[in-house]
N, C-alpha and C positions, 0 to 999 in steps of 0.2 A: 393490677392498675395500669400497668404499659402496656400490654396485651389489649386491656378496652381503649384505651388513647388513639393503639396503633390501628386496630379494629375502626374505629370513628374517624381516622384520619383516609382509610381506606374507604369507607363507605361516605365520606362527602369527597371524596378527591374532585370527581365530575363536577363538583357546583361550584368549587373556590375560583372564587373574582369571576365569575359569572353572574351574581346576582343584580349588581347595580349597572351591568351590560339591558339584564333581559328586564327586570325594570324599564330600565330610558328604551327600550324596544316599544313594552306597554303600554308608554306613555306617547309613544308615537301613534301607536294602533290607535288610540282613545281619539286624537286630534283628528285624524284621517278620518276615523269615523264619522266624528260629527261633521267634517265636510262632508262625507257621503250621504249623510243624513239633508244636509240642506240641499245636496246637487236630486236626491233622489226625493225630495218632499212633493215637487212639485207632480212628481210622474205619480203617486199615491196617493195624491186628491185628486189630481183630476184627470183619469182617463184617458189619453189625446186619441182623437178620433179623425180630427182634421189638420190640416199644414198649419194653421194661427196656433193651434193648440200645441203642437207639437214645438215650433220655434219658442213659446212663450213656456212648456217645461222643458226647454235647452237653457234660457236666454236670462232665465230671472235667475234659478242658482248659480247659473256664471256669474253675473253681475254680484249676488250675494257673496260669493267669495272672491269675486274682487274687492268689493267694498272694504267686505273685513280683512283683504291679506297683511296689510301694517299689524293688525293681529294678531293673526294666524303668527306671522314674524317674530312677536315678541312672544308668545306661547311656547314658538319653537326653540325660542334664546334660551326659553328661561328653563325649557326641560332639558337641554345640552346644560346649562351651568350645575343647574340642581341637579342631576340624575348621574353627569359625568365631569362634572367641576369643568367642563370647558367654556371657557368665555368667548364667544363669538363678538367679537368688536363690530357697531353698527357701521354701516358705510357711508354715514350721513357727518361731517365734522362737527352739527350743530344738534338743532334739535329738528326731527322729522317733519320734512314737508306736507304740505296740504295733500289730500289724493289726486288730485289733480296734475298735481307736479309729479309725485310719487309713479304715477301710474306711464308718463312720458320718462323718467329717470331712466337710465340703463343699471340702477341698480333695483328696481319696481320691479323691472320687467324680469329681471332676474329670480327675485323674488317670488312671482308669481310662475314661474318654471319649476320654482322647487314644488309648489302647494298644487300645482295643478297638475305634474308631472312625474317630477323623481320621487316626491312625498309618497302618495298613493303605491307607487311600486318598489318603494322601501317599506311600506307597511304590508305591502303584501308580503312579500319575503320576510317580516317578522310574523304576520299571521301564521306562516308556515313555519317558523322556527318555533313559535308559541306552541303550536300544535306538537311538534316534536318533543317537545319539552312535556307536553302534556299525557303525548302516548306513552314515551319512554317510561316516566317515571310512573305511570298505573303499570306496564307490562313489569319493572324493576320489580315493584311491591305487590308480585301477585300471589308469593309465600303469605303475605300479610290479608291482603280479602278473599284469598280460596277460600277461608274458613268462616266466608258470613255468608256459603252457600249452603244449602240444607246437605246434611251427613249423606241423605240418600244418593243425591249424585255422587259426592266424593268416590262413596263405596261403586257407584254404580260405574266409574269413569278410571278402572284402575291404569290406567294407562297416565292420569293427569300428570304424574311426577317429575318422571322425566320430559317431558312435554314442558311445563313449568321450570323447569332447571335452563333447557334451552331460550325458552321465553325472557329470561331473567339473564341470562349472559347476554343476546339479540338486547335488550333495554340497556342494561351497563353499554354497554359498544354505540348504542343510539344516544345516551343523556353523554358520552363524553364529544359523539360527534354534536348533537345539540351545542354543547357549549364552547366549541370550537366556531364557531358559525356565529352562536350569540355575541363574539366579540368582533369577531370578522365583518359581520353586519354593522354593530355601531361604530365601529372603525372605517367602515364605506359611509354611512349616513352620517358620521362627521364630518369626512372630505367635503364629501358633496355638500351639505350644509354651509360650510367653511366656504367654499367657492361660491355659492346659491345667492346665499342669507347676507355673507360679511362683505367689506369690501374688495373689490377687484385689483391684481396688482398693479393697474394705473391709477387707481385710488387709493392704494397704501403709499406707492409712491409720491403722488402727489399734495397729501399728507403728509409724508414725510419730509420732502422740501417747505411745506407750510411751517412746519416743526423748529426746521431746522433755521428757517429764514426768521421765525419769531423768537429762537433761541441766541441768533449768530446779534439778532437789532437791539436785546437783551444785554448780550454781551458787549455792545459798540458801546450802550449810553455806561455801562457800569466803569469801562475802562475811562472814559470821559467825566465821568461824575469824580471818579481816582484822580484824574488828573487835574481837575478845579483843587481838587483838597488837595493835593500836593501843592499847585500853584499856590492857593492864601497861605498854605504852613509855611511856605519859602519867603513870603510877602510879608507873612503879620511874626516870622520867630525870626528867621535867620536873616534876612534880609535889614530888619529894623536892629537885630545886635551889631551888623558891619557900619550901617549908618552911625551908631551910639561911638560904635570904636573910632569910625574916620573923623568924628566931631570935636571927640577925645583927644584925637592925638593930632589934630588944628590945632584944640587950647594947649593943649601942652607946648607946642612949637612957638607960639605966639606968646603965651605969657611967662616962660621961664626962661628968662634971658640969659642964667649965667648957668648954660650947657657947656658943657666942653664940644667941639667940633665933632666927634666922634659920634657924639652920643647923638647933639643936631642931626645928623650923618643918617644914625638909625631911625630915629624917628620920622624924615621925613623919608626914609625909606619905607617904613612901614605904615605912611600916610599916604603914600601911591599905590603901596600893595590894596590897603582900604580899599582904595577909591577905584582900581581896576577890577578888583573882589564883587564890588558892588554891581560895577557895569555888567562884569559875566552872568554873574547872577539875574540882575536884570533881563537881560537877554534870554537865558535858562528859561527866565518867568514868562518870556513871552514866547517863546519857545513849549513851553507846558501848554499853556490856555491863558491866553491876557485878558485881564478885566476889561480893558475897552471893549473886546468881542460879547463878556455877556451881558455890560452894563449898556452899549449901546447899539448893539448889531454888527451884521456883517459890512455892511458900508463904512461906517467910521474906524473898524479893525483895518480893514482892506488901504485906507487913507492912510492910516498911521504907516503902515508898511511901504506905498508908495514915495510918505514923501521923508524916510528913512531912506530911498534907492538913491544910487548916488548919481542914475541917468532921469530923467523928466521921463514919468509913469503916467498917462492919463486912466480915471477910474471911471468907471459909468457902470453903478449900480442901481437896478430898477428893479423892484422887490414888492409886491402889495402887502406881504405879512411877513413875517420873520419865520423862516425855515426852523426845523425842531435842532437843538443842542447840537446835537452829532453833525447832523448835517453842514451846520455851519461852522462847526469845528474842523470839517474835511476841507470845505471849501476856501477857510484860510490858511491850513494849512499848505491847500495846491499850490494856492499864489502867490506864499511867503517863498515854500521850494521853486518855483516858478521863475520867480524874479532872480532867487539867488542863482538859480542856470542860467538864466541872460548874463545876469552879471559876470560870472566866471566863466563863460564858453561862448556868447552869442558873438560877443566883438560888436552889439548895439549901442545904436545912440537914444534909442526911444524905446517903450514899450508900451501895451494896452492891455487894460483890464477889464473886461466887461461881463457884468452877474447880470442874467436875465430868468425871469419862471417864466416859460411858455408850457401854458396847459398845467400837468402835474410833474414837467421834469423841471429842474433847475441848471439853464447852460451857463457854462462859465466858461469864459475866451481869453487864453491868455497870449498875445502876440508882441511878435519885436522887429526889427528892423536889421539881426543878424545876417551872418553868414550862410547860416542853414547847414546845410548838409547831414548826411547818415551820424557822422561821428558828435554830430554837436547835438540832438534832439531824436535820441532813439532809445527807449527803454532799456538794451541790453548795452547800450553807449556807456556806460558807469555815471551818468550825470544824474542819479536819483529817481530817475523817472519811474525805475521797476520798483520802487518804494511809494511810490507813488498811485502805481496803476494796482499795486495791491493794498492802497488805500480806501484809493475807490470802488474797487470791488469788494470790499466788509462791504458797504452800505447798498451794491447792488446799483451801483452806477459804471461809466463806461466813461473811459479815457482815449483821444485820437489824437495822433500829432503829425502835422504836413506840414515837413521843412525840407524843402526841396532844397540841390546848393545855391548859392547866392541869395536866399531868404525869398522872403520874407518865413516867421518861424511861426505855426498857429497852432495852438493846441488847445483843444475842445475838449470841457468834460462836461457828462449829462448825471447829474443826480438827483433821485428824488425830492420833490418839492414839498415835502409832509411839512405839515404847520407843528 
């Protein structure tokens, strides 16, 4: 029983994981054919005899396998997935353009390089590999059909044996180089397919930034959608038990007159701690994402923050539609940080705020009447701004700031104007 195993395992060594090679080869030759067939129909009806005739069997099967190469394309996807589990990824991010478009595309044209070009002479060299395959194994098994010649020659041809012994080694040695080649080849008509057929790497690239730009916009609204729900949990639980608390220990101060001082003492200790608890928190909350910003836009956000500054802020927002969530979540947050760099470094008496959409970007200007210089309004300055500038950049916006010394201090950011 090990002896026939080992025997069997000998006698197919040459075709293990060759077969679904010289198949997807097959299936190559068949596609190629029938192009051959349409590019060669026209020259088998009709004779050409003259120059019209001649341009018109050039000029009509071109044009026929141009027509069909979006075709031809998926034909060739679908014998690479089926025959060799490889998935050629289209080079289109959507769904296939018209022919029209297809055929000006740099990946069209590509396309029709493989079909009109490298296809045919990769099906040649599989014709030829098929062929090998084909002689080998009739020369292998000629032990097997000598004997469905008549006896007469057998006897007549005593020399056939050893002749057949060499013939039969010559085929082993050709079916194992055959199938050295049949992977080699669809191992080259992958590349090439892969390169031809799929996308180019300035189109995987550029896909992959698409990807990556619709993964990171993803990611801004989810952090943002986080932080409205922290803000109401803070607003509607914790915020309303400090209020209940600081109300609490009012009546207690108020209506229990006979405390001992001590105790007076604590309580209205712990009626200030309330009431400062409250304020942080408050801040916190506006600090997270404040309701005025989604109940009534960036303009009335922006107002509440100015006229909390403790220097006269003029606002001037001109806005046709309300910028999407994120957006305008960056945007207050520039000018809440903004302001608080005036306040703490600029040495101003005034500052200005100005939201404008020109086009599809959104400018926002925020200036003061500082000191200026390097150290007071410079990203790597410590004053926030490098938190800042990689705020704006999640959203694929751009931050500039010229503050020369002696001021004035201007910093401009450009963000998307998405509705």
């Amino acid at each position: 029983m090990h002896i026939t195993a080992r025997l069997r395992r000998a006698i197919l060594w040459p075709f293990q994981g060759a077969g679904r090679p010289a198949a997807f080869l097959a299936t190559g030759v068949l596609i190629q054919l029938a192009v051959m067939v349409v590019m060669a129909l026209p020259w088998i009806l009709f004779v050409p005899e003259r120059l019209a005739a001649v341009l018109l069997a050039v000029l009509v099967p071109l044009a026929a396998v141009v027509s069909a190469g979006p075709l031809l394309t998926e034909a060739q996807r679908g014998r690479f997935r089926i025959r060799l589990d490889v998935d050629i990824p289209s080079p289109y991010g959507g769904p296939r353009p018209p022919l029209p478009e297809w055929l000006r595309s740099p990946a069209g044209r590509r396309q029709l390089g493989y079909h009109l070009l490298y296809g045919p002479l990769l099906a040649l060299a599989a014709v030829f590999v098929l062929l090998m395959w084909a002689t080998s194994a009739v020369a292998a098994s000629i032990y097997v059909w000598i004997w469905l010649v008549p006896p007469e020659w057998r006897l007549g041809q005593a020399g056939y044996t050893p002749v057949a012994a060499y013939v039969t080694a010559a085929a082993v040695a050709l079916l194992c180089a055959a199938s050295s080649l049949t992977g080699a080849l669809a191992r080259l008509d992958t590349r090439t397919a892969t390169v031809r057929l799929g996308p180019s790497r300035e189109e995987q690239l550029a896909r992959r930034v698409e990807d990556l730009a619709e993964s990171r916009a993803g990611l801004v609204d989810v952090v943002d959608a986080e932080r409205r729900r922290i803000e109401r949990d803070l607003h509607d639980g914790a915020q309303q038990r400090l209020v209940s608390l600081a109300v609490n220990l009012g009546l207690a101060r108020a209506t229990l007159g006979d405390l001992s001082e001590d105790v007076r003492r604590v309580i209205d200790e712990a009626h200030r701690e309330a009431k400062e608890a409250i304020e942080e928190l408050n801040d916190l909350v506006r600090g997270l994402h404040p309701a005025v910003l989604e109940d009534r836009g960036l303009d009335a956000a922006i107002s509440g923050i100015a006229a909390r500054a403790p220097l006269p802020v003029g606002v001037t927002v001109n806005l046709p539609s309300r910028p999407s969530p994120a957006i305008e979540a960056v945007a207050y947050f520039i000018v809440s940080e903004a302001l608080t760099n005036v306040v703490k470094h600029a040495e101003a008496t005034r500052a200005e705020v100005t939201v404008e959409c020109v086009g599809t970007t959104l400018v926002l200007v925020v200036s003061d009447d500082g000191v200026g210089g390097v150290g007071g309004a410079e990203p790597a300055g410590g004053t926030g701004l490098a938190g800042l500038a990689k705020r704006v950049a999640s959203v694929d916006g751009r931050l500039s700031v010229d503050s020369p010394v002696g001021g004035p201090t201007v910093m401009t950011v450009e963000l998307p104007c998405v509705p």
